[in-house]
PABA-401619 format. One record per residue (C-alpha): residue number from 0; residue in three letters; x, z, y. Coordinates in nm, 3 decimals, padded with zeros to 5 digits. Layout:
atom n:NUM, res:ala, u:X, w:Z, v:Y
...
This chain:
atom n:0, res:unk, u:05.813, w:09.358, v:-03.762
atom n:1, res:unk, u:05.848, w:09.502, v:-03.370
atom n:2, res:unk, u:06.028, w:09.176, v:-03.318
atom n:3, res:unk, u:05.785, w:08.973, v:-03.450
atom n:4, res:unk, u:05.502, w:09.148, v:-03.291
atom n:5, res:unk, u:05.704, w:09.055, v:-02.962
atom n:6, res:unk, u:05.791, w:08.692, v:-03.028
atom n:7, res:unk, u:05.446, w:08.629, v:-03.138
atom n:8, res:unk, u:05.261, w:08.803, v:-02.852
atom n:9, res:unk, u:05.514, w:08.578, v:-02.607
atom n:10, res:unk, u:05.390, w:08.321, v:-02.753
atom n:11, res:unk, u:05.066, w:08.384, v:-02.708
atom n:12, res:unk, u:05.061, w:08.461, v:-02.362
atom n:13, res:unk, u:05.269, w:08.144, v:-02.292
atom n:14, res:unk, u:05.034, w:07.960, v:-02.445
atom n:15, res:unk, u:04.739, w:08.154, v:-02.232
atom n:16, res:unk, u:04.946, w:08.126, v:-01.905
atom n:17, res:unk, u:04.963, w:07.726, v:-02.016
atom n:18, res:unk, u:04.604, w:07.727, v:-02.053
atom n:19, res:unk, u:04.502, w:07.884, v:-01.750
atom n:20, res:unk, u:04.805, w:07.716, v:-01.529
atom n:21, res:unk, u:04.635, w:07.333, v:-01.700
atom n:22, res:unk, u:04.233, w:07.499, v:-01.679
atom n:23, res:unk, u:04.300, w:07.562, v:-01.294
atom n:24, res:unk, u:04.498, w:07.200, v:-01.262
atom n:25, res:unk, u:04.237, w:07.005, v:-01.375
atom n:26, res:unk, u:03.979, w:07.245, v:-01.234
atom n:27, res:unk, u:04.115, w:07.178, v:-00.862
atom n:28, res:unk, u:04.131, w:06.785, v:-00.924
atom n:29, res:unk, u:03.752, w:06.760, v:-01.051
atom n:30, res:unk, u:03.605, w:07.040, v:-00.873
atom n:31, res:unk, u:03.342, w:06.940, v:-00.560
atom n:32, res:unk, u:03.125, w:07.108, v:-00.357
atom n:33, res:unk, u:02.755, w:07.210, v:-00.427
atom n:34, res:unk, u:02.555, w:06.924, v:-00.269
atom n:35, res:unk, u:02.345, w:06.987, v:00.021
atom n:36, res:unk, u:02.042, w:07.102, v:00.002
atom n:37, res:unk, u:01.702, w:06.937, v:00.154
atom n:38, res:unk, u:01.518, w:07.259, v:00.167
atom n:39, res:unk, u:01.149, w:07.032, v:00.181
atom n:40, res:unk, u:00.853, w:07.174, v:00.154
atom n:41, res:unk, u:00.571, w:07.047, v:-00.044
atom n:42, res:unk, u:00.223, w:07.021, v:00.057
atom n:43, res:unk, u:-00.052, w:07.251, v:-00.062
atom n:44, res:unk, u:-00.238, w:07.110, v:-00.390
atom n:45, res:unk, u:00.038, w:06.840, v:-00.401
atom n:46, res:unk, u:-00.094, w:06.547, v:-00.638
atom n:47, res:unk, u:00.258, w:06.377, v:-00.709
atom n:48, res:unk, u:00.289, w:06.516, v:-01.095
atom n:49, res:unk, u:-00.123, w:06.401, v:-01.146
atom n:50, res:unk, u:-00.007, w:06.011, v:-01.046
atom n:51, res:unk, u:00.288, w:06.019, v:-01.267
atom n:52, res:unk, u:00.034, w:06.132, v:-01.567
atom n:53, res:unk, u:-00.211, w:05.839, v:-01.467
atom n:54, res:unk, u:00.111, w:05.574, v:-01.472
atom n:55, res:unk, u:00.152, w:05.731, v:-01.864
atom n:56, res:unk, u:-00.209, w:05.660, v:-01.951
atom n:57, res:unk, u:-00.254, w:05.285, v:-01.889
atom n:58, res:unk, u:-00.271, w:05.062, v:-02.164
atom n:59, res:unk, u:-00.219, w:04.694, v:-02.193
atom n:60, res:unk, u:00.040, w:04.683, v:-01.939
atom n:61, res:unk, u:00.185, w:04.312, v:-02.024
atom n:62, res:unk, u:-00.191, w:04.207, v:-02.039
atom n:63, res:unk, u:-00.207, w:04.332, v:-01.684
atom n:64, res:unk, u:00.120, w:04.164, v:-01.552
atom n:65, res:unk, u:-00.045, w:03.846, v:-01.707
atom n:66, res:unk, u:-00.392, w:03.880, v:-01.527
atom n:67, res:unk, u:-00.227, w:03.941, v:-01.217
atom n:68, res:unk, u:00.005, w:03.663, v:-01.245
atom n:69, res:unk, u:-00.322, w:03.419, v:-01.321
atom n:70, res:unk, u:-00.520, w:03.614, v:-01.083
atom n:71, res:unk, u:-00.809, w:03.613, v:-01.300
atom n:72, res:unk, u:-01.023, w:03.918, v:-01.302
atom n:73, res:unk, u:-01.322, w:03.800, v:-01.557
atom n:74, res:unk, u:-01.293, w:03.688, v:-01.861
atom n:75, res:unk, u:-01.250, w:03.931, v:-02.202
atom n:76, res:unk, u:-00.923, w:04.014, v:-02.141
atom n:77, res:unk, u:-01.009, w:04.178, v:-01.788
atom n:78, res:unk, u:-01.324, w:04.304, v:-01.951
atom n:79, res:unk, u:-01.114, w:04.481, v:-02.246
atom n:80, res:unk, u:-00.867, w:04.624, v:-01.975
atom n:81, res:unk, u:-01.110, w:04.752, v:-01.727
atom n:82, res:unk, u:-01.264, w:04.942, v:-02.033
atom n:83, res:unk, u:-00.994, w:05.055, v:-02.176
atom n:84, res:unk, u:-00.868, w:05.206, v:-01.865
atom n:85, res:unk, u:-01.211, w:05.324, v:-01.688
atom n:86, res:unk, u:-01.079, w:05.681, v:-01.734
atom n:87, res:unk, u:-00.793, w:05.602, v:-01.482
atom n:88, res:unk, u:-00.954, w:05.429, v:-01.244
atom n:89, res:unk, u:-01.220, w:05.749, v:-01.222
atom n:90, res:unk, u:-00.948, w:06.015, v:-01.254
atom n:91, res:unk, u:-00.708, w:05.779, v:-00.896
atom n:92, res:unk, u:-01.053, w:05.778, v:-00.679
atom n:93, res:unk, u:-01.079, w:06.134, v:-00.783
atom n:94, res:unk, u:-00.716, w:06.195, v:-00.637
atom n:95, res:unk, u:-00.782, w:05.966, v:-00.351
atom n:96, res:unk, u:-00.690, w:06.109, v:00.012
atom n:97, res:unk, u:-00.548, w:06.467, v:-00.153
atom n:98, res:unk, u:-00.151, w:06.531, v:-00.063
atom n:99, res:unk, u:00.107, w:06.333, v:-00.219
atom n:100, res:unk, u:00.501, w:06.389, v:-00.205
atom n:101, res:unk, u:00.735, w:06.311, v:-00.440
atom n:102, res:unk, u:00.903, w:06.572, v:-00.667
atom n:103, res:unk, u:01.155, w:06.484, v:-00.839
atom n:104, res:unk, u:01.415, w:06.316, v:-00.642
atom n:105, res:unk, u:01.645, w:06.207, v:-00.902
atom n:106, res:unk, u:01.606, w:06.039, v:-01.265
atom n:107, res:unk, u:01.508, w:06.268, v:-01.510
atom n:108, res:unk, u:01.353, w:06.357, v:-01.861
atom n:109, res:unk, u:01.010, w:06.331, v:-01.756
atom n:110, res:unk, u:01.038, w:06.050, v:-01.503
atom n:111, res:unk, u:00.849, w:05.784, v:-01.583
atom n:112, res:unk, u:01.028, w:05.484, v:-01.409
atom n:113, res:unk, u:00.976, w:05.274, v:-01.127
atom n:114, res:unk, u:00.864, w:04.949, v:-01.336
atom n:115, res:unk, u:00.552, w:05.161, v:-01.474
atom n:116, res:unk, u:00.411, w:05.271, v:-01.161
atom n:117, res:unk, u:00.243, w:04.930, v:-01.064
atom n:118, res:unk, u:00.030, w:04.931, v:-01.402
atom n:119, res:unk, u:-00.180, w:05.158, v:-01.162
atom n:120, res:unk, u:-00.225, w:04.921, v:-00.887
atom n:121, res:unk, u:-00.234, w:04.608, v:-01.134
atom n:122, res:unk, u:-00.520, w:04.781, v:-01.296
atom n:123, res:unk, u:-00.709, w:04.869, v:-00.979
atom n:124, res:unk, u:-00.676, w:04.518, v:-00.793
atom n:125, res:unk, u:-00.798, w:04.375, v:-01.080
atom n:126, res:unk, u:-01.118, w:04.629, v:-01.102
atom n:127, res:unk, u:-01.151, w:04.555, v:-00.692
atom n:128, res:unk, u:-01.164, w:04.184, v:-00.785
atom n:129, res:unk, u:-01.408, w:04.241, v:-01.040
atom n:130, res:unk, u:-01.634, w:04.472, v:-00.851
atom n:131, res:unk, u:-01.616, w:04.267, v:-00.485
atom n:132, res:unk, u:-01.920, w:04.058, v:-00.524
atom n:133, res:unk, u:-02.139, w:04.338, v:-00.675
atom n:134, res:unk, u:-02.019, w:04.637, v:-00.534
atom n:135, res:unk, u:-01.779, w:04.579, v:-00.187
atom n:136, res:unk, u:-01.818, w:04.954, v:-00.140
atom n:137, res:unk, u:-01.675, w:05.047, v:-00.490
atom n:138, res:unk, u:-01.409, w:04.807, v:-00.487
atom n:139, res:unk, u:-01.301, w:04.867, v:-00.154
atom n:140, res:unk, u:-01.281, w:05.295, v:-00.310
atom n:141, res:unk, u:-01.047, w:05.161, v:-00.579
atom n:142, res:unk, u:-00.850, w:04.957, v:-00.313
atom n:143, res:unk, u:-00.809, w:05.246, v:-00.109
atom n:144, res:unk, u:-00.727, w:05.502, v:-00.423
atom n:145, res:unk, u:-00.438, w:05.266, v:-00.488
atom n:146, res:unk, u:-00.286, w:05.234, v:-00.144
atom n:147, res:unk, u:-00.328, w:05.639, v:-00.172
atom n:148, res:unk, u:-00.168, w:05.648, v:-00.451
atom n:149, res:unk, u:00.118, w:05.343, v:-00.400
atom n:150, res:unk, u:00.234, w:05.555, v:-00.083
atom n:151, res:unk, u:00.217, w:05.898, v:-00.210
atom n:152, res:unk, u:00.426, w:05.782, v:-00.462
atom n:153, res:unk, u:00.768, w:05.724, v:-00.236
atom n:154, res:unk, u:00.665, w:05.981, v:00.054
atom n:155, res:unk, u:00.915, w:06.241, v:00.069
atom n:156, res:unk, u:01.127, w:06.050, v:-00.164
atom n:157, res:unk, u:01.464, w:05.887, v:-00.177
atom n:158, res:unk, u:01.577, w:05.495, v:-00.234
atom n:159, res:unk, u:01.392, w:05.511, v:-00.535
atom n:160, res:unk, u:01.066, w:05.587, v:-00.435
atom n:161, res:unk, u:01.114, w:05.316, v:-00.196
atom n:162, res:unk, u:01.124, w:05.067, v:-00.461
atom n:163, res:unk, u:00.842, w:05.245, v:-00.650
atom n:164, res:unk, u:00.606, w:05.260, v:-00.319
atom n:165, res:unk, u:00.738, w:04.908, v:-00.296
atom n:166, res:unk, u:00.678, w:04.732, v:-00.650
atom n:167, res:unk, u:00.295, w:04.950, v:-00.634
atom n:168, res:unk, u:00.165, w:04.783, v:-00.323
atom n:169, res:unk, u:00.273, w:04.409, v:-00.411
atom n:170, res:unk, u:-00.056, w:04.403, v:-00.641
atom n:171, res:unk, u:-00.275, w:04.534, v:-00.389
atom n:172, res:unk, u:-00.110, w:04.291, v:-00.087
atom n:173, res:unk, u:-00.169, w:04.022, v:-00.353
atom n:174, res:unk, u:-00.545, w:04.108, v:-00.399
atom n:175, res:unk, u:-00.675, w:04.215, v:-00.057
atom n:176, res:unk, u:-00.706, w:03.855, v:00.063
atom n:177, res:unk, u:-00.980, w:03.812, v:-00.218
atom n:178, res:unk, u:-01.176, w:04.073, v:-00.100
atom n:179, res:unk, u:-01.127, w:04.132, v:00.270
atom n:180, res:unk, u:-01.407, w:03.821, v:00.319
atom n:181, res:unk, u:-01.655, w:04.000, v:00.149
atom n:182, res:unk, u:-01.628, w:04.337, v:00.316
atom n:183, res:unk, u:-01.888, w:04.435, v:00.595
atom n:184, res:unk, u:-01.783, w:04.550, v:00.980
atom n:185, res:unk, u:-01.849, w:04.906, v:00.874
atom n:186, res:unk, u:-01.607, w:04.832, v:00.532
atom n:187, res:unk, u:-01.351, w:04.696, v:00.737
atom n:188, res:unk, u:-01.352, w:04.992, v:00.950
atom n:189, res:unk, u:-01.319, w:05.226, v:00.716
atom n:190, res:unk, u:-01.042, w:05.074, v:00.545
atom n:191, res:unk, u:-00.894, w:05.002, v:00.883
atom n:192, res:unk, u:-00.891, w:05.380, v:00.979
atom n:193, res:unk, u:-00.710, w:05.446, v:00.590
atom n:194, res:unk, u:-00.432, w:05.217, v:00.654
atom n:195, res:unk, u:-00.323, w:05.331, v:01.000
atom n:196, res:unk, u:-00.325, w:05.717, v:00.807
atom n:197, res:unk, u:-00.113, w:05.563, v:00.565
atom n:198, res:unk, u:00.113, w:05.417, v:00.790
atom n:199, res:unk, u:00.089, w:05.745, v:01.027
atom n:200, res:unk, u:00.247, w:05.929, v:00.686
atom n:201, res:unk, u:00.520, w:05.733, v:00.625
atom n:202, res:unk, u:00.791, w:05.877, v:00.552
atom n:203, res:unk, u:01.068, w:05.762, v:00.812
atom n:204, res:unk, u:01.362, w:05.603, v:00.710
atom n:205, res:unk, u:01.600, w:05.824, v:00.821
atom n:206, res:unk, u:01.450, w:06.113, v:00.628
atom n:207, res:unk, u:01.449, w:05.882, v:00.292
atom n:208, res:unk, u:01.861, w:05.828, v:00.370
atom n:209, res:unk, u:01.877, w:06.212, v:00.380
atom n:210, res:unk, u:01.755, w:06.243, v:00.051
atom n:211, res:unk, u:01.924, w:05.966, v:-00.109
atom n:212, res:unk, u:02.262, w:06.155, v:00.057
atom n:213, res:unk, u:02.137, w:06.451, v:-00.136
atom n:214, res:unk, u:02.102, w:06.243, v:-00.463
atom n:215, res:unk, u:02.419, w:06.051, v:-00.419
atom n:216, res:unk, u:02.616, w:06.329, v:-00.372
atom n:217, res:unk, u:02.473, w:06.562, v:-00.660
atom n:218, res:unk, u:02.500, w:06.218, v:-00.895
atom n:219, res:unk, u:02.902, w:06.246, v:-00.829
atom n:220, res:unk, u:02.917, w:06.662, v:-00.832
atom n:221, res:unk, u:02.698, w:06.614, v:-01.187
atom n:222, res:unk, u:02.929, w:06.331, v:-01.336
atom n:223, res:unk, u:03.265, w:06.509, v:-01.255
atom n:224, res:unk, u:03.155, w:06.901, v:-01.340
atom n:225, res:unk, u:03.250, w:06.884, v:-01.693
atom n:226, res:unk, u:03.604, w:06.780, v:-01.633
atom n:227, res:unk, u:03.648, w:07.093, v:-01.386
atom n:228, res:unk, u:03.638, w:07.299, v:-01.746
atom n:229, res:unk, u:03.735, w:07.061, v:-02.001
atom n:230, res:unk, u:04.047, w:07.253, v:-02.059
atom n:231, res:unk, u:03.889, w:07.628, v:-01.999
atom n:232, res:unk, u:03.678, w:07.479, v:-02.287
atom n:233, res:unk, u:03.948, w:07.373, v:-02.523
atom n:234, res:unk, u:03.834, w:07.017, v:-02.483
atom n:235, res:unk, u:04.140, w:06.811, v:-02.512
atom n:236, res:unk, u:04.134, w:06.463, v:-02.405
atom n:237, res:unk, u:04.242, w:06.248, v:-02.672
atom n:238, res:unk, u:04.230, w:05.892, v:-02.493
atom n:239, res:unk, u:04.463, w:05.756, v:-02.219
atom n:240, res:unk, u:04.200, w:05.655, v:-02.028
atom n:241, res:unk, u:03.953, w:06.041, v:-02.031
atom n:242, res:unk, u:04.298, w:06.143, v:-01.912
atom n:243, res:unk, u:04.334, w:05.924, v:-01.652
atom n:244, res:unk, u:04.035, w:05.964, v:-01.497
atom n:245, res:unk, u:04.079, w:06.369, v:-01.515
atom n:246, res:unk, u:04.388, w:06.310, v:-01.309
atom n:247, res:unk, u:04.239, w:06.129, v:-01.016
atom n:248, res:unk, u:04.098, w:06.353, v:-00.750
atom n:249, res:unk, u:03.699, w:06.394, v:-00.702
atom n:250, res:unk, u:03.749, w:06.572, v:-00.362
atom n:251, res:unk, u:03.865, w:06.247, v:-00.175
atom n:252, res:unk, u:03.594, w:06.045, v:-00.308
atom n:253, res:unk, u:03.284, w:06.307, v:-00.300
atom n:254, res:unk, u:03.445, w:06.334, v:00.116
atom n:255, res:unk, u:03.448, w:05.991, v:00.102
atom n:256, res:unk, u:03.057, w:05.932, v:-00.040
atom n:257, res:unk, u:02.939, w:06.236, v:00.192
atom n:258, res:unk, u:03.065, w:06.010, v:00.495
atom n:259, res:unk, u:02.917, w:05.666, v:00.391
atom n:260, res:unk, u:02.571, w:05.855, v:00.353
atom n:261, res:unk, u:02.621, w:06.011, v:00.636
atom n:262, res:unk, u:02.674, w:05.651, v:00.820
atom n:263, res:unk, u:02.377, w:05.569, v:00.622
atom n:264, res:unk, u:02.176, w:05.849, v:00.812
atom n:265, res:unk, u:02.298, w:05.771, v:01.115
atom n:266, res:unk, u:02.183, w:05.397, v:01.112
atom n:267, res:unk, u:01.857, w:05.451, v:00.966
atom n:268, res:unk, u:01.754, w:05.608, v:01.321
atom n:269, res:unk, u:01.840, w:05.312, v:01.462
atom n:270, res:unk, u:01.594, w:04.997, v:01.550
atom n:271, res:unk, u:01.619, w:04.768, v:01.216
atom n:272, res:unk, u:01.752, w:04.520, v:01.376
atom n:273, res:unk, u:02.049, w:04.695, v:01.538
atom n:274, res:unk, u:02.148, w:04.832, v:01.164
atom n:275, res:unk, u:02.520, w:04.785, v:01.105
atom n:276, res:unk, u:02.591, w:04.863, v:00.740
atom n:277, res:unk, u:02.916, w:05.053, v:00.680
atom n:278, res:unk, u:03.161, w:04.999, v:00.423
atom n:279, res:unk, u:03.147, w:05.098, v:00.093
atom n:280, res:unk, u:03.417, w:05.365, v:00.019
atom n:281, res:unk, u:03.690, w:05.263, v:-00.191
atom n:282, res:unk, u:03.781, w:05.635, v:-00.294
atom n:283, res:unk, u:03.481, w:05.608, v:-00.578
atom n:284, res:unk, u:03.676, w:05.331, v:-00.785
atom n:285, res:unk, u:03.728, w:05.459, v:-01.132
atom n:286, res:unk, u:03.499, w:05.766, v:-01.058
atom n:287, res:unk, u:03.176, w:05.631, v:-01.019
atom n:288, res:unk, u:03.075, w:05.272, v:-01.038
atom n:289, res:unk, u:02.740, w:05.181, v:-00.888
atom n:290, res:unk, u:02.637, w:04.863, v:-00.742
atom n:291, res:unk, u:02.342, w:05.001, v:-00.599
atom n:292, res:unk, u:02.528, w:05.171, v:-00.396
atom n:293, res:unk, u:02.682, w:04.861, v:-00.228
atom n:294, res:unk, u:02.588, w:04.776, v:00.158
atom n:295, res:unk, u:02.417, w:04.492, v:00.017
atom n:296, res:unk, u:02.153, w:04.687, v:-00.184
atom n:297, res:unk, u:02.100, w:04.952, v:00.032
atom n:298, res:unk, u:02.006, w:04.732, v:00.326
atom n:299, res:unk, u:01.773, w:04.567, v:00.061
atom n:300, res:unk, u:01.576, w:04.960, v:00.115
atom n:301, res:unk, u:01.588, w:04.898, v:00.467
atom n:302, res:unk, u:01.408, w:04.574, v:00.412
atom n:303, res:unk, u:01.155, w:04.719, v:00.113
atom n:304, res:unk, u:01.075, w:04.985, v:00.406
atom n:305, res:unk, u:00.972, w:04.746, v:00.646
atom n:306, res:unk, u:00.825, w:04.534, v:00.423
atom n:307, res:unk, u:00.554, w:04.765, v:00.339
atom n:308, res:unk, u:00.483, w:04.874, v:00.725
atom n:309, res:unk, u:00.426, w:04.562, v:00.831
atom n:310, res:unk, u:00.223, w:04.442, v:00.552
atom n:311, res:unk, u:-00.006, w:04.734, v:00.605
atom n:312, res:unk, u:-00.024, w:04.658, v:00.988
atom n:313, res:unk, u:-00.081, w:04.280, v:00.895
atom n:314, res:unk, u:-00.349, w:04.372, v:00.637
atom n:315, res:unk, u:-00.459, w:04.657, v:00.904
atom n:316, res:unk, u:-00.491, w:04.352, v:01.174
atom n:317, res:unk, u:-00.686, w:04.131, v:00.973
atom n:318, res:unk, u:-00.940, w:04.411, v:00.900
atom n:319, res:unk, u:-00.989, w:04.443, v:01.266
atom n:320, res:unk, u:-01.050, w:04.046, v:01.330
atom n:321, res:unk, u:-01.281, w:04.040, v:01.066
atom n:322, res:unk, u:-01.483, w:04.357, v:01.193
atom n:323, res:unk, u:-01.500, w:04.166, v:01.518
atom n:324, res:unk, u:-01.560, w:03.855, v:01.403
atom n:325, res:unk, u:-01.875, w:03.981, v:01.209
atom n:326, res:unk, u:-02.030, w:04.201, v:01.484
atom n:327, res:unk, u:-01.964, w:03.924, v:01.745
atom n:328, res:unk, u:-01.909, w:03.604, v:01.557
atom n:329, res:unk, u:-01.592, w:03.508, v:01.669
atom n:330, res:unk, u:-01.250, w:03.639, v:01.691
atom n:331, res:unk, u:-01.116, w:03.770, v:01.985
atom n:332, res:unk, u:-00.859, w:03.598, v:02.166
atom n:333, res:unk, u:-00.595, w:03.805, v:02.136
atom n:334, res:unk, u:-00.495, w:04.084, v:01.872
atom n:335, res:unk, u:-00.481, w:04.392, v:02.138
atom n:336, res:unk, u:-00.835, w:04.382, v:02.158
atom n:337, res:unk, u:-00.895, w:04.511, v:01.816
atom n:338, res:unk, u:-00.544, w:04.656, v:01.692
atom n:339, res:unk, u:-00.381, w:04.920, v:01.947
atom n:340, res:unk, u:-00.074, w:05.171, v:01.905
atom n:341, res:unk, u:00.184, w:05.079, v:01.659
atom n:342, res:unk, u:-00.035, w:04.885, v:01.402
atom n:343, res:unk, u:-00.010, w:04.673, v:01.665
atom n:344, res:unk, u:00.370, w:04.648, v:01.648
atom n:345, res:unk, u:00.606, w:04.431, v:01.357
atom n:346, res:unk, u:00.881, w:04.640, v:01.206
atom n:347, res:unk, u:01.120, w:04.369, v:01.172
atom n:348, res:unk, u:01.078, w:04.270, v:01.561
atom n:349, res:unk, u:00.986, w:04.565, v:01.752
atom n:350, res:unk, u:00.721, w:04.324, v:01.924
atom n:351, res:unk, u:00.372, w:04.292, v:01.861
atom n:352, res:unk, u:00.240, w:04.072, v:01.559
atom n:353, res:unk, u:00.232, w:03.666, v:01.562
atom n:354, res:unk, u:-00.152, w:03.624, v:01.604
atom n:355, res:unk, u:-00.345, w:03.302, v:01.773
atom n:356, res:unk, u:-00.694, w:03.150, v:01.693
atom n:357, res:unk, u:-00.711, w:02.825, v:01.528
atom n:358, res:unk, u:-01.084, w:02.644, v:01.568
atom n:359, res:unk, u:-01.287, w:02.844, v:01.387
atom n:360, res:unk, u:-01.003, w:03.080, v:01.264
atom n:361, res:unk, u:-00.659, w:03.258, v:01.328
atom n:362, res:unk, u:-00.303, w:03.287, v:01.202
atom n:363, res:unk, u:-00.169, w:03.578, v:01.140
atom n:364, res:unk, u:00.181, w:03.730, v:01.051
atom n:365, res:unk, u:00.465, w:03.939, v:01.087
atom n:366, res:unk, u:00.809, w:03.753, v:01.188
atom n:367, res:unk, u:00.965, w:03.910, v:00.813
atom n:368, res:unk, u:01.309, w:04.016, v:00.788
atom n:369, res:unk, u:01.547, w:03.790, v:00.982
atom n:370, res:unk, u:01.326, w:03.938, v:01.273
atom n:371, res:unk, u:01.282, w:03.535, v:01.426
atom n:372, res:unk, u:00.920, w:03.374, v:01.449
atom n:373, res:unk, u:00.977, w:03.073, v:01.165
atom n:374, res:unk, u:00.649, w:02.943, v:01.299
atom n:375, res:unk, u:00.453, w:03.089, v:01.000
atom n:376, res:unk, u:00.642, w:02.963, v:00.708
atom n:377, res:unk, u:00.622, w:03.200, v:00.462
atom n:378, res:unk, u:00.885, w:03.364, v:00.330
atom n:379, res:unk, u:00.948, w:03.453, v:-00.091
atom n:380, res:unk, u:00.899, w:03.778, v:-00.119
atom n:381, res:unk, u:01.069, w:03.798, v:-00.481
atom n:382, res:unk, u:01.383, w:03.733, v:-00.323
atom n:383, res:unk, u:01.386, w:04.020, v:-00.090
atom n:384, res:unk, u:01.672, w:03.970, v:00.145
atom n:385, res:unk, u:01.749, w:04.154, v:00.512
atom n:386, res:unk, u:01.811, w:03.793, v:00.670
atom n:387, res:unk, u:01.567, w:03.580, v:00.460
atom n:388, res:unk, u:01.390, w:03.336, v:00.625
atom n:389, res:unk, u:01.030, w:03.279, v:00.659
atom n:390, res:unk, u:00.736, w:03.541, v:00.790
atom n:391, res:unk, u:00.471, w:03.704, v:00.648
atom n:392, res:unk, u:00.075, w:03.624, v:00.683
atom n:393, res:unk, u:-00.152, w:03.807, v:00.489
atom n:394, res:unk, u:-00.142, w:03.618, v:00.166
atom n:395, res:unk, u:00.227, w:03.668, v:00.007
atom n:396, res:unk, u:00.408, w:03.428, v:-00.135
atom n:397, res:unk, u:00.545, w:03.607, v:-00.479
């Protein structure tokens, strides 16, 4: 029995000396450090979690990608949308000018998504195009709520509050043409002075490549974590390939990430033009597979970035000419008169914007993202691209 006893508890602490020897094995090859930290701090009465409940109260979304896409703002469709939706539109001028920064800087459960956001902005350039002949004030307030709202919505953020900031303003670049004519001097003002606030709060790019290191590197330390205790679990693999991938080392590759972010940090301070994208690290094959992660689509964040400072500045400098042009009836002759500071300045150049008077008008436009003046051709914006030819006046060409 003694004997037994013996054998049996050998045995047993074989088999627990096998389990902790494998447990710690495994444990070493999958275990990673804590990602860093970004220690922000978020404004006072911080409105972020009150836009992403207005994004989950629009209705009719596919009716509003339609209207926009027609640019039609009468009719019963618009009228049944406007209606259905007057509670949002109330509660976003409500919310308008409050602090905005962005909370949640990965996807998660209550996330909405970056394709829903722009049902917001849909709905209110299509109210500002309804309202602009009867009431310029009122739709110039819903304009503004919306520009409020499309930048809150990626300040503070990561890569994908870029897109979301991005994919929110497209309706409102789309409608201000329509309703910039119609403003008054004292309108164009006002909206003037909102813009260069809005691009005063921009988040910088450098800051947004900080985050996305953050989220990048907590992505790979949250995909990898179970396999550090698979076996302290009792969770055998039971596939060739779950073993495989427990065998590789994470420590290489989560190095590996942390120094292509950090490359990514580094040439986000940088001029936009003088960006040199690094290469992607070949230590995350078979760990974690992610094309957005590729130099390609990252420098397509660069260009979303941009995008949306210049077309505020563009939009900014058009306000200003037509200001002018109504309190002295004619534009001045060159854009320094009425724009100053950095609105007077294109992202993708460095230099100040394209502007000249033609007869009784102007042209107007930033040189887009190959940084060269293409003599005003415009360039498609649905194909955003860091060398993509073509510039951008104030009416885009989606």
């Amino acid at each position: 029995m003694r004997r037994a006893v013996r054998i049996g508890g050998g045995i047993l602490a074989a088999l627990v000396v096998l389990w902790a020897g494998a447990g710690y094995w495994l444990w070493s090859l999958n275990h990673v450090p804590d990602p860093p930290s970004l220690n922000r701090r978020l404004p006072e009465g911080n409105v972020y979690d009150q836009y992403t409940q207005l994004v989950t109260r629009i209705t009719e979304q596919k009716t509003l990608i339609l209207l926009q896409r027609e640019r039609a703002h009468s009719g019963p469709d618009a009228e049944r949308v406007l209606k259905d939706n007057s509670g949002v539109l109330v509660d976003l001028r409500a919310l308008a000018g409050k602090p905005c920064m962005v909370t949640e800087l990965t996807t998660g459960e209550k996330f909405v998504g970056a394709l829903a956001f722009p049902g917001v902005t849909r709905l209110s350039a299509l109210s500002a195009r309804h309202d602009v002949t009867s009431s310029p004030s009122r739709s110039l307030d819903t304009m503004l709520a919306a520009a409020d709202f499309s930048a809150g919505v990626m300040r503070g953020g990561a890569t994908l509050h870029v897109t979301t900031g991005f994919l929110s303003f497209v309706p409102l670049f789309e409608a201000a043409p329509d309703i910039l004519p119609k403003l008054s001097a004292e309108q164009c003002d006002r909206a003037s002075r909102a813009l260069i606030r809005l691009d005063d709060a921009t988040t910088p790019m450098v800051d947004v490549m900080r985050a996305e290191r953050t989220v990048r590197l907590g992505q790979l330390a949250r995909t990898v974590a179970p396999g550090a205790i698979r076996i302290f679990r009792l969770d055998i693999p039971r596939e060739d390939y779950e073993w495989q991938f427990l065998r590789k080392p994470k420590r290489p590759a989560y190095d590996a990430l942390d120094a292509y972010m950090g490359k990514w940090v580094s040439e986000a301070a940088k001029p936009l033009r003088s960006i040199v994208a690094p290469d992607e690290p070949r230590e995350l094959e078979g760990i974690m597979a992610d094309e957005s992660l590729g130099p390609r689509a990252m420098g397509v964040h660069f260009v979303r970035h941009a995008y949306i400072r210049a077309r505020l500045r563009v939009l900014n400098a058009a306000l200003a000419l037509e200001s002018a042009r109504k309190r002295t009836g004619s534009y001045p002759a060159g854009l320094s008169a009425c724009v100053h500071g950095d609105m007077l300045t294109d992202p993708f150049s460095g230099s100040p914007l394209v502007y000249g008077r033609t007869g009784s008008g102007y042209r107007l436009y930033s040189v887009g993202p190959n940084g060269e003046d293409d003599g005003g051709a415009p360039y498609t914006e649905s194909r955003m691209s860091p060398r993509g030819q073509g510039d951008l006046p104030l009416s885009p060409t989606f």
